[in-house]
Steps between C-alpha positions, in 0.01 A plus 500: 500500500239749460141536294283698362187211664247713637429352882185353513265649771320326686145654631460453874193488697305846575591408847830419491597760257379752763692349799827533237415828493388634857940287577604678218352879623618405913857460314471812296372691808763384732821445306468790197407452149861488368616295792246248438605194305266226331720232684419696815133495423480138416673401785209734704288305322656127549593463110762467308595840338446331095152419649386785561552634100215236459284728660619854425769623224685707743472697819430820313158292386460417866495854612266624222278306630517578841501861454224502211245219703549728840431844266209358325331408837580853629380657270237279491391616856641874399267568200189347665515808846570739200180383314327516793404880566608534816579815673909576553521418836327165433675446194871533701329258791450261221831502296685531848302167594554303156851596489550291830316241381698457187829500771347224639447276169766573374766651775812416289358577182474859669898503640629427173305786328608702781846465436531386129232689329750844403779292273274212425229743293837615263462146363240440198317208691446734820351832309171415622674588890532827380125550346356314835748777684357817339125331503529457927661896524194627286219301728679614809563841438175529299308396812671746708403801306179386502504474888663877534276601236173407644658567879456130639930577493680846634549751267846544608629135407782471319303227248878323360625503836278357659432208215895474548458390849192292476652316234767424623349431896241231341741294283771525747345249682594247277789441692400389806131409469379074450222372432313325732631701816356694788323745272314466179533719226202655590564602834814638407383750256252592742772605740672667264210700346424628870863635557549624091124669500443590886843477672648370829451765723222521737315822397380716781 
């Protein structure tokens, strides 16, 4: 019958607390938050579904921490190019470049913001998606008027449009970048700071 016992928790390793969470986040990203079971993470994992309470109260505890340890590092990287005093074109190169470095770290960490962040911040745990939502808007769009302000940007850009579309063009790639491929992170934001800041076209 049941009790009102508390389950003991059990503190795993560092290590293996992250590799619970990097199966948990690959099942969040590919199968939904909703859709996604503890059973079905466990069994991702090779456990038995009970186990895995020893390490983590619930799957709403697992994705906090997902979310929250991949926003901390961003902003992390974020805060340090805004500290930095560079000029606006600079300061784009550089958030263009850590954002695809934070894909690559944490790729599926990145999906299941993509798709989960709007009804997950209604929930009191998740506020903080909101705040970290409003705080990447205001260093985006702040940098941009500075860049049309000081003319390093054209005076005729449409400064949320075009914040719209790089947005959504850099985290986009979420869904089909790995790790460890062809291309590092690097490289890629290289490419796409040449066709974003200088275009495709051959100019004649």
């Amino acid at each position: 019958m049941p009790t009102n016992k508390k389950k003991t928790q059990v503190t795993a390793s560092p290590e293996r607390r992250r590799e619970l969470l990097a199966t948990a986040a690959e099942v969040f990203a590919a199968h939904g938050y909703n859709a996604t079971t503890v059973r079905r993470i466990a069994d991702e994992a090779g456990l038995l579904a009970g186990s895995l309470y020893y390490h983590f109260d619930s799957k709403e505890s697992m994705l906090d921490e997902i979310l929250s340890a991949f926003l901390d590092e961003l902003w992390e990287g974020y805060d340090a190019v805004l500290a930095s005093g560079l000029g606006p074109r600079e300061t784009i190169e550089a958030l263009v470049t850590e954002s695809f470095r934070e894909i690559d770290r944490h790729r599926a960490a990145v999906a299941i913001y993509q798709k989960e962040s709007k009804h997950l911040a209604v929930l009191p745990r998740f506020h903080y998606l909101t705040d970290s939502q409003q705080k990447f808007e205001k260093a985006w769009l702040g940098t941009l008027e500075r860049g049309v302000g000081s003319g390093a940007f054209r005076a005729d850009l449409d400064i949320r449009l075009t914040y719209r579309f790089v947005r959504d063009t850099v985290w986009v790639a979420a869904s089909w970048y790995r790790p460890g491929g062809r291309h590092s992170p690097e490289e890629i934001a290289r490419q796409y700071l040449s066709m974003v800041l200088d275009g495709i076209a051959v100019r004649v």
